[in-house]
BAKEZA-471572 format. One record per atom (N, C-alpha, C): residue in three letters; x, y, z. Coordinates in steps of 0.05 Angstrom, whole numbers, padded with zeros to 5 digits, always signed. Layout:
# residues N
AlaXYZ ...
//
This chain:
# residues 315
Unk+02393+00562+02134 Unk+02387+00551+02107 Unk+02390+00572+02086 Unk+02400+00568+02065 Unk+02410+00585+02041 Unk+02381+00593+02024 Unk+02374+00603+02008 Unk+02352+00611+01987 Unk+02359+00581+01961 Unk+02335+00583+01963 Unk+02337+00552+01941 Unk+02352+00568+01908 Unk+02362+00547+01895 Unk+02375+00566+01869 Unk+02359+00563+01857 Unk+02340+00586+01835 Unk+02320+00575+01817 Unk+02328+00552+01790 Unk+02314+00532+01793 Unk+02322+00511+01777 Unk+02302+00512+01755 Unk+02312+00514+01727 Unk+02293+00514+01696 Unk+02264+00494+01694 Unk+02248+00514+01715 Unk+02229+00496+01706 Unk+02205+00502+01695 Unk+02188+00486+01688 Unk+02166+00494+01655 Unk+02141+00508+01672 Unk+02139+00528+01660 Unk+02117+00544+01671 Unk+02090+00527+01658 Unk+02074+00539+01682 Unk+02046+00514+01672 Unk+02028+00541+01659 Unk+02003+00548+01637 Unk+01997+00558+01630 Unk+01983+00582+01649 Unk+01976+00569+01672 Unk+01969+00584+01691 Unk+01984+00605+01698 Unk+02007+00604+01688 Unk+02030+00624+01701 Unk+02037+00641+01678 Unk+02021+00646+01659 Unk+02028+00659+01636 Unk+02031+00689+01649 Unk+02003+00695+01662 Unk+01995+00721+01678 Unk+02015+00732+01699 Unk+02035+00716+01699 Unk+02055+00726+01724 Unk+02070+00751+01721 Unk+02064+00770+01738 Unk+02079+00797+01736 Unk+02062+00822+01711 Unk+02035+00816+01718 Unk+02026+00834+01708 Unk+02012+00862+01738 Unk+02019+00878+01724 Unk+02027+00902+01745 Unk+01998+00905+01754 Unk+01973+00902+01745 Unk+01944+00890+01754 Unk+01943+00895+01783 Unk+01954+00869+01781 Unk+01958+00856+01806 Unk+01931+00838+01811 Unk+01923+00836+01835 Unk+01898+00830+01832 Unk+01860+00843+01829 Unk+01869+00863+01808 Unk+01849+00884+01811 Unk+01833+00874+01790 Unk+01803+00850+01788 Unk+01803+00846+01752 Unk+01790+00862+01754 Unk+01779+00887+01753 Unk+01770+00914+01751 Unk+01778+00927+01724 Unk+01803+00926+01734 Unk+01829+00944+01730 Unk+01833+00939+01703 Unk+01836+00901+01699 Unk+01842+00888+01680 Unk+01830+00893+01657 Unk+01802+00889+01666 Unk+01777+00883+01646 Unk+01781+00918+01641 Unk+01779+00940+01657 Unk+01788+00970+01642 Unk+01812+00969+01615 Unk+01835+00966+01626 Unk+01850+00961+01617 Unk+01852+00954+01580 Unk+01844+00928+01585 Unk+01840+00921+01557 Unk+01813+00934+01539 Unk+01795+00944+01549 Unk+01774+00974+01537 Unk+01796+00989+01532 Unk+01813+01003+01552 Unk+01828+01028+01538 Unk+01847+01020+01518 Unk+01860+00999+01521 Unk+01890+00985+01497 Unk+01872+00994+01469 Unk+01840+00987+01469 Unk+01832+00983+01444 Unk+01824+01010+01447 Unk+01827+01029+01454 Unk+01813+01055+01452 Unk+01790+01067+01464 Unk+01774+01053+01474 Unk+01748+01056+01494 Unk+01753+01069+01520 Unk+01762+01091+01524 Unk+01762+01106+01541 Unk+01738+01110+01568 Unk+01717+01111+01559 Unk+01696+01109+01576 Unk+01695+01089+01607 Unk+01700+01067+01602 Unk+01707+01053+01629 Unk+01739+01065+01645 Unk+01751+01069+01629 Unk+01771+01082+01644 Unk+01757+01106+01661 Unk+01749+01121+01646 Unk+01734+01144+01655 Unk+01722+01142+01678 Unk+01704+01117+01680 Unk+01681+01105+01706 Unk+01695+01093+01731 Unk+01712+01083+01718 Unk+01734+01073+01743 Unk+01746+01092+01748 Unk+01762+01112+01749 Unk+01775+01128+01759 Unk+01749+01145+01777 Unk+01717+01150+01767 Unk+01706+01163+01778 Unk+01696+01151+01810 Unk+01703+01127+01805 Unk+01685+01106+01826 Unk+01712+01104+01846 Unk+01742+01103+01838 Unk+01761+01105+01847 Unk+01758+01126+01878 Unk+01756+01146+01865 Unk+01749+01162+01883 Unk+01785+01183+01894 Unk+01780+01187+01921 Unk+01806+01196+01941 Unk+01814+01174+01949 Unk+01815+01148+01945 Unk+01825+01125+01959 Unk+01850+01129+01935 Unk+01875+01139+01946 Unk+01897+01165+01937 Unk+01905+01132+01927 Unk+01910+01107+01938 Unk+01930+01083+01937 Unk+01923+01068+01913 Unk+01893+01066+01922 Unk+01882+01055+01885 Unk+01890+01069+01865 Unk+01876+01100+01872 Unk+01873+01110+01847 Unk+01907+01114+01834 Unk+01927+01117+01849 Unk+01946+01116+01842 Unk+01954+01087+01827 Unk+01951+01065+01837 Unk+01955+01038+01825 Unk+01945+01042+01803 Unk+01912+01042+01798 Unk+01903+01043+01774 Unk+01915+01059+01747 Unk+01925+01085+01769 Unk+01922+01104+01743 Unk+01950+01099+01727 Unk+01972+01096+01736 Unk+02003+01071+01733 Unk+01997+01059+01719 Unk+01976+01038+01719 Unk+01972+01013+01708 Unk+01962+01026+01680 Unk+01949+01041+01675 Unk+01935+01049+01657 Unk+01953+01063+01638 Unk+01961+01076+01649 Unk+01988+01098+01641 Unk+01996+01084+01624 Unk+02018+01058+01638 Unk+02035+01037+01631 Unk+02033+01030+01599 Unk+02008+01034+01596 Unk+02002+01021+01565 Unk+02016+01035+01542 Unk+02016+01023+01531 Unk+02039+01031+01500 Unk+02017+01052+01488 Unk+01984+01052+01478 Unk+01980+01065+01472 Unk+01959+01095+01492 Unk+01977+01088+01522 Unk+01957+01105+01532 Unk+01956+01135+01530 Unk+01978+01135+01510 Unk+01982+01173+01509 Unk+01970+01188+01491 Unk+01965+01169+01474 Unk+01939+01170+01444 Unk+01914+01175+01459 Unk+01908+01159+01481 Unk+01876+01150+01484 Unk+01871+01170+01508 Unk+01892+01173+01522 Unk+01885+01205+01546 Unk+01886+01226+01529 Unk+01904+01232+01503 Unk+01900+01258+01497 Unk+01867+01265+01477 Unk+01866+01236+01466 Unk+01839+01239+01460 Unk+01811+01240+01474 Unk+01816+01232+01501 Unk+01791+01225+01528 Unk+01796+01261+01533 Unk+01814+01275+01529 Unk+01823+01299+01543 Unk+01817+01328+01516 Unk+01818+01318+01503 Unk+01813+01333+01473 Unk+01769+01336+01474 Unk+01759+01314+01481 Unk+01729+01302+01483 Unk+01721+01319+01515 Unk+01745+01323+01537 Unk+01729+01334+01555 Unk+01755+01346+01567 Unk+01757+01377+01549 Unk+01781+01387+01573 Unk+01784+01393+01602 Unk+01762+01389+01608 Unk+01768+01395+01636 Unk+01769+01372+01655 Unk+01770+01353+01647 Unk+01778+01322+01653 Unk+01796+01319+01676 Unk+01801+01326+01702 Unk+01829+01320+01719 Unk+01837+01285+01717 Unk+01814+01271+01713 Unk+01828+01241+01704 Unk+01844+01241+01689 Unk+01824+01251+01659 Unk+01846+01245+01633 Unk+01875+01272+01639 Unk+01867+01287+01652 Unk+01901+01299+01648 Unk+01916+01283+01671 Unk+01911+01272+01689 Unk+01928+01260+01702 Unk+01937+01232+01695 Unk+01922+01219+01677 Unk+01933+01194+01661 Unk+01945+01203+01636 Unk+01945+01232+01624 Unk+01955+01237+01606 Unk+01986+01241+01619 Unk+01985+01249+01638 Unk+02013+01266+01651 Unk+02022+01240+01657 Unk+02012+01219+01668 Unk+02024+01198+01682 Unk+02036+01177+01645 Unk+02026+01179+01641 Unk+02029+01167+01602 Unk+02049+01181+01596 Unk+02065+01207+01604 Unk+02086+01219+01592 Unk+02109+01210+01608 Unk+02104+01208+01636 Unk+02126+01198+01639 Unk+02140+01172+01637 Unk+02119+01156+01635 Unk+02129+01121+01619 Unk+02142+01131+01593 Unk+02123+01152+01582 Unk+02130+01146+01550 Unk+02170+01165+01550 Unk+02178+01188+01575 Unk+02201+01189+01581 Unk+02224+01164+01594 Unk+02204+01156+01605 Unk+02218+01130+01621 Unk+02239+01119+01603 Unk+02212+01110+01573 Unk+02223+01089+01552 Unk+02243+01115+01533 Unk+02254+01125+01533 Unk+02269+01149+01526 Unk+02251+01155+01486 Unk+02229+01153+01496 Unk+02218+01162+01479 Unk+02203+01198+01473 Unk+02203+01214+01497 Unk+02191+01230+01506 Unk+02212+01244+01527 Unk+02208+01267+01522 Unk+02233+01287+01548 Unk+02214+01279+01577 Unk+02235+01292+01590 Unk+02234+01285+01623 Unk+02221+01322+01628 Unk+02228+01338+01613 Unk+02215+01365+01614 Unk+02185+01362+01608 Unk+02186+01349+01579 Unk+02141+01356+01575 Unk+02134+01330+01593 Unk+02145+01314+01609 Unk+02128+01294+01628 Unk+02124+01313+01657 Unk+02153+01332+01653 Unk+02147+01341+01686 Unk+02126+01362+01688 Unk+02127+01374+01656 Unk+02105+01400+01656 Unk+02070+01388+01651 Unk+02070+01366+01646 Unk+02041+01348+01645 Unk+02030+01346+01671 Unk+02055+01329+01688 Unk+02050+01330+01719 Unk+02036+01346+01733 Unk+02054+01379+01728 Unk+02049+01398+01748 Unk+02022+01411+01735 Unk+02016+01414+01711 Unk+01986+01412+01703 Unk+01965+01396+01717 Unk+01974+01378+01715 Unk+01945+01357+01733 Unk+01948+01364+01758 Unk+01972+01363+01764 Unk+01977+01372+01803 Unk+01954+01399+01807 Unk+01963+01420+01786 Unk+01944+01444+01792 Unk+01915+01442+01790 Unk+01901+01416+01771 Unk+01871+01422+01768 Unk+01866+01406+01801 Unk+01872+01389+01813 Unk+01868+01372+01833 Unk+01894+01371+01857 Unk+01888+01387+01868 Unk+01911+01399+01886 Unk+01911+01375+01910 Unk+01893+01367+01916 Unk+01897+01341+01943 Unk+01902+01319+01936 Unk+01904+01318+01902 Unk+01910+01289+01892 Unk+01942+01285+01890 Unk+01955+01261+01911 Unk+01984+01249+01908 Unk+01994+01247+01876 Unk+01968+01233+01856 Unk+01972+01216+01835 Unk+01998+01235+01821 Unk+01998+01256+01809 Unk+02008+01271+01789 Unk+02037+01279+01803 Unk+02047+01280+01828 Unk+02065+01276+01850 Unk+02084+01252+01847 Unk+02057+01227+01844 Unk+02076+01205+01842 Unk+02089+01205+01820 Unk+02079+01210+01795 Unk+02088+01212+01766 Unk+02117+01227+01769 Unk+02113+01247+01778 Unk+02144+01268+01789 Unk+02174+01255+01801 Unk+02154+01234+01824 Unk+02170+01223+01834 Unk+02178+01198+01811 Unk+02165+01183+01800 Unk+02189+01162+01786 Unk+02202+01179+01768 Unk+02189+01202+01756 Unk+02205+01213+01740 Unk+02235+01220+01749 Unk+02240+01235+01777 Unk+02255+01242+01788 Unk+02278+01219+01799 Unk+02261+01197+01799 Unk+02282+01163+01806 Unk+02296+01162+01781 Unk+02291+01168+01755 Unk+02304+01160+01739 Unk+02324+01186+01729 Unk+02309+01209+01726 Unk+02331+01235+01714 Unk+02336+01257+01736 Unk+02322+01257+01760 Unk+02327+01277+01780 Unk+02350+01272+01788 Unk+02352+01301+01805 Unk+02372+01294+01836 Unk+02361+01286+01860 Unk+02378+01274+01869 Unk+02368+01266+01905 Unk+02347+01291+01913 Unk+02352+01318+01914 Unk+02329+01336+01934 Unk+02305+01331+01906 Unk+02309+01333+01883 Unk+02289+01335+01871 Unk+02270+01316+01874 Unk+02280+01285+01884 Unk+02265+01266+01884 Unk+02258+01264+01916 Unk+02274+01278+01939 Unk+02263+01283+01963 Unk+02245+01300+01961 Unk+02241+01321+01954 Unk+02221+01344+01948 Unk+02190+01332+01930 Unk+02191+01322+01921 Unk+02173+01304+01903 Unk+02153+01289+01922 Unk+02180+01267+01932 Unk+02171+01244+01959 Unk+02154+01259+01976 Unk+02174+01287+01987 Unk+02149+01300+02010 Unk+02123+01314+02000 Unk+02122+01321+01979 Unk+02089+01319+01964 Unk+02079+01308+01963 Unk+02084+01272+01957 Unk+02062+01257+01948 Unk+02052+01256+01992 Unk+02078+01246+02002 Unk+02069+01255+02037 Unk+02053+01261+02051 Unk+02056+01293+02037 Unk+02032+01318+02053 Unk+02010+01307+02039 Unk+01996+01289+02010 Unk+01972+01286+01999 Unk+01968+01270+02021 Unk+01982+01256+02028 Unk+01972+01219+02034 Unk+01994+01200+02048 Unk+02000+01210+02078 Unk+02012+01203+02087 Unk+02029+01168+02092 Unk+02010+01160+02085 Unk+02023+01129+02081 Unk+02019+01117+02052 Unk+02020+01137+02027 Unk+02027+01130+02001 Unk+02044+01106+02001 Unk+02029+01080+01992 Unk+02047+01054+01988 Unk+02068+01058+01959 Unk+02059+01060+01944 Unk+02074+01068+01924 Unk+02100+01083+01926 Unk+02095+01108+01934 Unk+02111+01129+01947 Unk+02137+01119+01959 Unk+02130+01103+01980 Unk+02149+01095+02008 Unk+02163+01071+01987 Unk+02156+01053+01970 Unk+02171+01035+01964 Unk+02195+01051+01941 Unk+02186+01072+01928 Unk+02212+01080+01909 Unk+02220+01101+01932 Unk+02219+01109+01954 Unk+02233+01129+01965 Unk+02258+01103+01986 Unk+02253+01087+01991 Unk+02271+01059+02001 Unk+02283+01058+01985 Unk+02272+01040+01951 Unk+02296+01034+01930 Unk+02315+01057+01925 Unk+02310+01084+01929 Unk+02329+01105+01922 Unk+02342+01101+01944 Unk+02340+01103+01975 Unk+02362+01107+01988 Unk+02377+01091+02003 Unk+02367+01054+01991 Unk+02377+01029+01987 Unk+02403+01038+01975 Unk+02408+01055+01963 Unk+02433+01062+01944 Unk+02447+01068+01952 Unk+02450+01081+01965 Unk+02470+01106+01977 Unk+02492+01081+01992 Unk+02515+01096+01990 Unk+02534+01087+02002 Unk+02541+01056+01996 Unk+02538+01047+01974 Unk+02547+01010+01962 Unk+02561+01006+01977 Unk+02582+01014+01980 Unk+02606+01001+01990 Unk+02610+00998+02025 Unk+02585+01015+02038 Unk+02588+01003+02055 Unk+02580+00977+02075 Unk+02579+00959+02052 Unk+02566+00921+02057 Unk+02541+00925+02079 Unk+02537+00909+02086 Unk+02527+00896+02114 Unk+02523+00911+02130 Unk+02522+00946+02126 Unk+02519+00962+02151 Unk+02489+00953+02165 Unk+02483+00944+02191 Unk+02455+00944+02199 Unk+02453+00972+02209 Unk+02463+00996+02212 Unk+02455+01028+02209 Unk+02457+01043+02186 Unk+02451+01017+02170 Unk+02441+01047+02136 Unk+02422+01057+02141 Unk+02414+01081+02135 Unk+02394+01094+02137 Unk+02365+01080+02130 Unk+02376+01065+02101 Unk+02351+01052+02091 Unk+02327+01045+02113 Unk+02345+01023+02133 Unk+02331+01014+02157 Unk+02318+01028+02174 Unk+02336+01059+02184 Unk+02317+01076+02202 Unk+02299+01093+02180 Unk+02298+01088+02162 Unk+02272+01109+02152 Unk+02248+01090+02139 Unk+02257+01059+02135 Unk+02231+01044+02135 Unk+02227+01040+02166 Unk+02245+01037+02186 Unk+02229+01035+02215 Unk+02215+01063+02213 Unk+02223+01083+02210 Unk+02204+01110+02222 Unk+02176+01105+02210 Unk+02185+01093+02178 Unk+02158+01104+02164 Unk+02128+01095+02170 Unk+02150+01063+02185 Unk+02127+01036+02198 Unk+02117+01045+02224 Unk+02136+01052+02235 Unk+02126+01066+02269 Unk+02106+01083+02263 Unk+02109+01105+02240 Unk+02084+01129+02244 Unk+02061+01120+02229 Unk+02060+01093+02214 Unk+02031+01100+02209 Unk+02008+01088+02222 Unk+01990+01081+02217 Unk+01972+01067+02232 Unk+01982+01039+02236 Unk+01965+01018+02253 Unk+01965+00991+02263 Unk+01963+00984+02238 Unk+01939+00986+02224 Unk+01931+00962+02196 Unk+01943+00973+02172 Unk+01966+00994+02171 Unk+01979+01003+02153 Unk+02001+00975+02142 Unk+01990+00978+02117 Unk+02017+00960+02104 Unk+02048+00972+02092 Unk+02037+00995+02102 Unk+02069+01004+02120 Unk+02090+00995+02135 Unk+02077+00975+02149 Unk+02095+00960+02168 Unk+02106+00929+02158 Unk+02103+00937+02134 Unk+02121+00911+02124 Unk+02145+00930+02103 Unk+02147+00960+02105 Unk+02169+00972+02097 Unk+02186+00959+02101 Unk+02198+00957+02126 Unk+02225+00943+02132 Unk+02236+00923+02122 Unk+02211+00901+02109 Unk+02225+00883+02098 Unk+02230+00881+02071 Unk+02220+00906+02063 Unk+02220+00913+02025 Unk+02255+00939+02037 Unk+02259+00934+02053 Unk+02286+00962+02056 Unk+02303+00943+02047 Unk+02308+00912+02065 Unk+02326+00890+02075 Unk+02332+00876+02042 Unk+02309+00874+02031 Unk+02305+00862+01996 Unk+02330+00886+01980 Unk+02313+00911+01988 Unk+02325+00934+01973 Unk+02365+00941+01969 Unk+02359+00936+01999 Unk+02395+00934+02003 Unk+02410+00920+01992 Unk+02394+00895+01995 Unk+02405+00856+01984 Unk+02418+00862+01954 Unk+02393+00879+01935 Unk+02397+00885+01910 Unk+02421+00899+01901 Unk+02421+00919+01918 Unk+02449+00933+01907 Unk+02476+00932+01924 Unk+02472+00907+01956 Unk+02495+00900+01956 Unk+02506+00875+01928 Unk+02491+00857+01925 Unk+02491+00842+01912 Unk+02501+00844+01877 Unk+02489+00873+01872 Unk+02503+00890+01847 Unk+02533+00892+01847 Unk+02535+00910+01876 Unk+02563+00929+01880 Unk+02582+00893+01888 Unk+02569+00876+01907 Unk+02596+00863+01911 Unk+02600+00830+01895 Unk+02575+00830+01895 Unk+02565+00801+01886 Unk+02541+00786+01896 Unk+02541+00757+01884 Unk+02517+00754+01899 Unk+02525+00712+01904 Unk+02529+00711+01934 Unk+02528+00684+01939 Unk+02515+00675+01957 Unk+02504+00652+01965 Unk+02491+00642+01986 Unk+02499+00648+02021 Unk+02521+00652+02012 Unk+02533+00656+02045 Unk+02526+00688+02046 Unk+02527+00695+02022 Unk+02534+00736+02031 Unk+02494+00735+02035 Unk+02479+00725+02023 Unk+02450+00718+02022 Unk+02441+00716+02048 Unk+02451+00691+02058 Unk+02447+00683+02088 Unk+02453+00698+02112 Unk+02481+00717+02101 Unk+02491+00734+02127 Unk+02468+00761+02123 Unk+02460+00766+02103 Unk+02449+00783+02098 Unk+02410+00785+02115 Unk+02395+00761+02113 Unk+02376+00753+02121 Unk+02373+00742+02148 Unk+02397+00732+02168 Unk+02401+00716+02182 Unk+02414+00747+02215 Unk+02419+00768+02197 Unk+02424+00778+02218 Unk+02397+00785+02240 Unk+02403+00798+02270 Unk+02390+00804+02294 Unk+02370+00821+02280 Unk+02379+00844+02267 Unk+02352+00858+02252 Unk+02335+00853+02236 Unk+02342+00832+02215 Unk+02326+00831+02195 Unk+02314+00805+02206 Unk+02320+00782+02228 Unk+02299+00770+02239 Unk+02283+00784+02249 Unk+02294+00804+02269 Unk+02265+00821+02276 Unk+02249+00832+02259 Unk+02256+00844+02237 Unk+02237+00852+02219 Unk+02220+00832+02208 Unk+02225+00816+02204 Unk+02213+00792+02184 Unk+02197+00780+02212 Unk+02199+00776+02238 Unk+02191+00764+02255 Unk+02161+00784+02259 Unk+02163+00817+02266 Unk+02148+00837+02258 Unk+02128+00838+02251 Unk+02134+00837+02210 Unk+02117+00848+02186 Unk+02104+00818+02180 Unk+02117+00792+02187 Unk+02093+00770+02190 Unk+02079+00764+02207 Unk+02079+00775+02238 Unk+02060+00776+02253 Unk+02033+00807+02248 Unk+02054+00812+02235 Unk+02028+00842+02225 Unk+02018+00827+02202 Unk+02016+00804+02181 Unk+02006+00803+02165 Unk+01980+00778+02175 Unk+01992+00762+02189 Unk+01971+00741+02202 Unk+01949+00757+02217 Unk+01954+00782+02236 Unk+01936+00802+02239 Unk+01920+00818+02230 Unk+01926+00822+02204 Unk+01913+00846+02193 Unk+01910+00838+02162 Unk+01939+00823+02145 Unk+01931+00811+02127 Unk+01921+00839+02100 Unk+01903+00854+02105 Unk+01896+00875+02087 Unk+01886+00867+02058 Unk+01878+00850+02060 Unk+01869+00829+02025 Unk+01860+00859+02000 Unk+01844+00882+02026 Unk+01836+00897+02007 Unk+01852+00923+01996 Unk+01880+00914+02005 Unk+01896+00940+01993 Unk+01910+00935+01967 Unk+01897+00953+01950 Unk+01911+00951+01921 Unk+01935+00930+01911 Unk+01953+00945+01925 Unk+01982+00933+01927 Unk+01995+00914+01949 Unk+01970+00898+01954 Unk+01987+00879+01976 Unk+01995+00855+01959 Unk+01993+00849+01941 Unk+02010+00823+01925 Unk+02038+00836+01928 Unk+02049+00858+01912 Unk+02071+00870+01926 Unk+02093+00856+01941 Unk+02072+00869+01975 Unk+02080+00866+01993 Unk+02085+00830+02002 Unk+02068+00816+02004 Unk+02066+00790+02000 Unk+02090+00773+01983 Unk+02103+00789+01958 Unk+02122+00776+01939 Unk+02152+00775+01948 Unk+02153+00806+01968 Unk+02175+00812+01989 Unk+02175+00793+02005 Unk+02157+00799+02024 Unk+02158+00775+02042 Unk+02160+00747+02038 Unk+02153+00739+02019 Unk+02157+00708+02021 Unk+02181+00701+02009 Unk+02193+00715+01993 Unk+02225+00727+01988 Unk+02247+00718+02006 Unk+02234+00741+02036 Unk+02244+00734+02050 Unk+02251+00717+02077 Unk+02222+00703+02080 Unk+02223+00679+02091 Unk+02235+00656+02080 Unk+02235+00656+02054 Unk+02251+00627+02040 Unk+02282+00634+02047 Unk+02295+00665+02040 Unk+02321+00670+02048 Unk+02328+00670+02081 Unk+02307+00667+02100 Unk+02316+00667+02131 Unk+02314+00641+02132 Unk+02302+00617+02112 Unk+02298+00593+02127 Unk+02282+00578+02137 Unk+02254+00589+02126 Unk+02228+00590+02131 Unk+02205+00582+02117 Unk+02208+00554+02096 Unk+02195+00554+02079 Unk+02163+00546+02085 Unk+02156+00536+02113 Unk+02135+00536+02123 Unk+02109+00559+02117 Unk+02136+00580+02133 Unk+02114+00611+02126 Unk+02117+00623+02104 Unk+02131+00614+02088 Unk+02137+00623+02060 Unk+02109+00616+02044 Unk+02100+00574+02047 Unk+02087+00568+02027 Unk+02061+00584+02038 Unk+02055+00593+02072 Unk+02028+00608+02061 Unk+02027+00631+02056 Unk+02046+00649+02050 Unk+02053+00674+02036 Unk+02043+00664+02002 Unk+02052+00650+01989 Unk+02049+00635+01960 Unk+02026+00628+01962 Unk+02013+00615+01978 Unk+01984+00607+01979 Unk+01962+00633+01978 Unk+01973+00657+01988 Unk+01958+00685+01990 Unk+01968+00703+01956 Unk+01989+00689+01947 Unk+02002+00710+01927 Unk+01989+00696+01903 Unk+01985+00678+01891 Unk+01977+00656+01866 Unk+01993+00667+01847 Unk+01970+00677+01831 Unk+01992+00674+01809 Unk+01998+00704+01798 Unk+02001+00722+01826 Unk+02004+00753+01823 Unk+02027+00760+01838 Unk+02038+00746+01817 Unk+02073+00752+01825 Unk+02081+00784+01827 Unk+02103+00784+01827 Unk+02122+00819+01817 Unk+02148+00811+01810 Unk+02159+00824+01796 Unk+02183+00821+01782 Unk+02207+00823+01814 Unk+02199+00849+01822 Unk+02214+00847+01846 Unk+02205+00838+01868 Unk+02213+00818+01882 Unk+02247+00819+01900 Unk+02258+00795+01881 Unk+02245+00777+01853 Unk+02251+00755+01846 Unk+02279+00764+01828 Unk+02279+00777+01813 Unk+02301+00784+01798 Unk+02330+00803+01803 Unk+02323+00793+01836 Unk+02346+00800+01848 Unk+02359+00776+01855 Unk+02388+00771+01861 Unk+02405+00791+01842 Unk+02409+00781+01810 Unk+02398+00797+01793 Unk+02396+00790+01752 Unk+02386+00755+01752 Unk+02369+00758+01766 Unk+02362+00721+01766 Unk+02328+00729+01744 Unk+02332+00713+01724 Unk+02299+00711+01707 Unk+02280+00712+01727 Unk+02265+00731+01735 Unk+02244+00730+01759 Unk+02228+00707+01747 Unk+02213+00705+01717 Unk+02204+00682+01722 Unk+02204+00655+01729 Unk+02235+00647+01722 Unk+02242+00617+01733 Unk+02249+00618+01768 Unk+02255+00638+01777 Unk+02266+00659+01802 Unk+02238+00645+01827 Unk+02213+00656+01816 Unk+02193+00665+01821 Unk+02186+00623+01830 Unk+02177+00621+01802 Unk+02171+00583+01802 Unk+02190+00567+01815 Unk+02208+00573+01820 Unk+02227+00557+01834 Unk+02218+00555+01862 Unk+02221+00579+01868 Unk+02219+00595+01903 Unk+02189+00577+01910 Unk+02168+00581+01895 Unk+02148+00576+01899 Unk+02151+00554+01898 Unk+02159+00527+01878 Unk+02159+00504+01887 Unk+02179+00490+01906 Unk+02194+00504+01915 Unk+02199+00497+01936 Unk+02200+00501+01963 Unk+02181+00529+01959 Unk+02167+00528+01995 Unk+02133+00507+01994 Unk+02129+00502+01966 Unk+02108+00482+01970 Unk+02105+00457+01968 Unk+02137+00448+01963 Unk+02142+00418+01958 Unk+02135+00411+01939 Unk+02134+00421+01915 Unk+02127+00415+01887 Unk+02150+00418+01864 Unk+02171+00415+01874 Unk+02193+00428+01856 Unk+02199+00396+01842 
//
């Protein structure tokens, strides 16, 4: 069976919230909109309560970052208490969005980084900052060298493992359909080494998405190249795998498992599967992600509502 085509249809108000980077944290949320308006203080408490749980605090501190005015409100939380390793690591993480948007050099985001890296040496967070930095203006070792930092903090960094896949999803376009890209053996390694209840082990099927994307760039994108693509010996086993690891383990309490959840049901609709798809959708609501839906250049949000009404019979 092919992937349904997303068909124009009217988002219900409920779906306004779709693809907010949140996810499902209203924590995060309710912080969030305190810092947009300047109130630094709950940021402050949440990052304190955050703790070494390296995966949150990383989600959070991204999310926070993310904001248009978060580079005003960290340098002022950081001006009020210099010795702050929060506010310099949401300040450092705020420089490199604010480089991202080519508003800000890729030099004062990388020198913010390695500041916060130095006040809090076991923290990934200021690492990860390095690393997207390095996805967008590095070289390959600079962004391997980066990757193996955030590593040595926190060996099954979710964050981490999914832009160290999209980067080497890349490599080699032109060679289609290989089932021995690397991509594959380094989301299998990364899934093999970590623990049982690691949501690590749905790598493989965020590698299979990853590839899809930039074969689909480099050659095109049709239902049949879709189908050969999801339908092969490996990527049923993977998908056969990372959904028996999810009916097991499931992980409701990891930061970033909507994510993981948005992949997967991705790719059960593209194997044929809309059964296990609709209770993937039934676990995801209305905490979508932009990716795997706006692959390939499809509006994730009509992408997204489509997919969904039609692994639930509502289309």
């Amino acid at each position: 069976m092919s992937p349904p085509p997303p068909p124009l249809g009217r988002a219900r108000k409920r779906d306004a919230q779709l693809f907010d980077p949140a996810l499902c944290d209203a924590e995060l949320v309710d912080v969030r909109t305190q810092f947009t308006q300047g109130r630094w203080s709950k940021a402050r408490a949440l990052l304190v309560d955050t703790g070494d749980d390296w995966d949150r605090r990383g989600h959070r501190v991204v999310v926070l970052a993310e904001t248009p005015a978060a580079t005003a409100w960290a340098r002022e939380w950081l001006l009020a208490e210099p010795e702050s390793v929060d506010a310099a690591t949401l300040l450092a993480c705020a420089a490199v969005f604010t480089a991202l948007r080519r508003k800000g050099t890729p030099e004062a985001a990388e020198e913010a980084c390695r500041r916060a890296a130095a006040l809090l040496p076991a923290d990934p967070t200021p690492w990860l900052g390095l690393l997207m930095l390095s996805r967008a203006f590095g070289s390959e070792e600079e962004f391997s060298r980066h990757f193996d930092q955030v590593r040595a903090r926190h060996q099954e960094h979710h964050h981490a493992h999914h832009l160290m896949v999209a980067k080497l999803a890349e490599r080699a376009p032109g060679s289609g359909h290989d089932p021995l890209h690397e991509v594959y053996d380094f989301a299998a390694w990364a899934a093999e080494e970590a623990p049982a209840d690691s949501p690590l082990a749905v790598l493989p099927v965020i590698a299979h998405a990853e590839r899809y994307r930039v074969l689909a760039a480099s050659h095109g994108h049709t239902f049949e190249s879709a189908t050969q693509h999801w339908s092969g010996r490996r990527a049923r086993q993977v998908l056969r795998a990372a959904f028996d690891w999810w009916l097991e383990w499931e992980r409701e309490d990891h930061p970033r498992n909507r994510v993981d959840l948005n992949f997967l049901a991705h790719a059960k609709l593209c194997e044929g599967r809309p059964a296990e798809a609709a209770a993937l959708f039934h676990r995801i609501g209305r905490h979508a992600t932009r990716a795997p839906w706006s692959y390939p250049d499809l509006d994730p949000h009509k992408a997204f509502l489509a997919a969904r009404n039609s692994a639930l019979g509502t289309a």
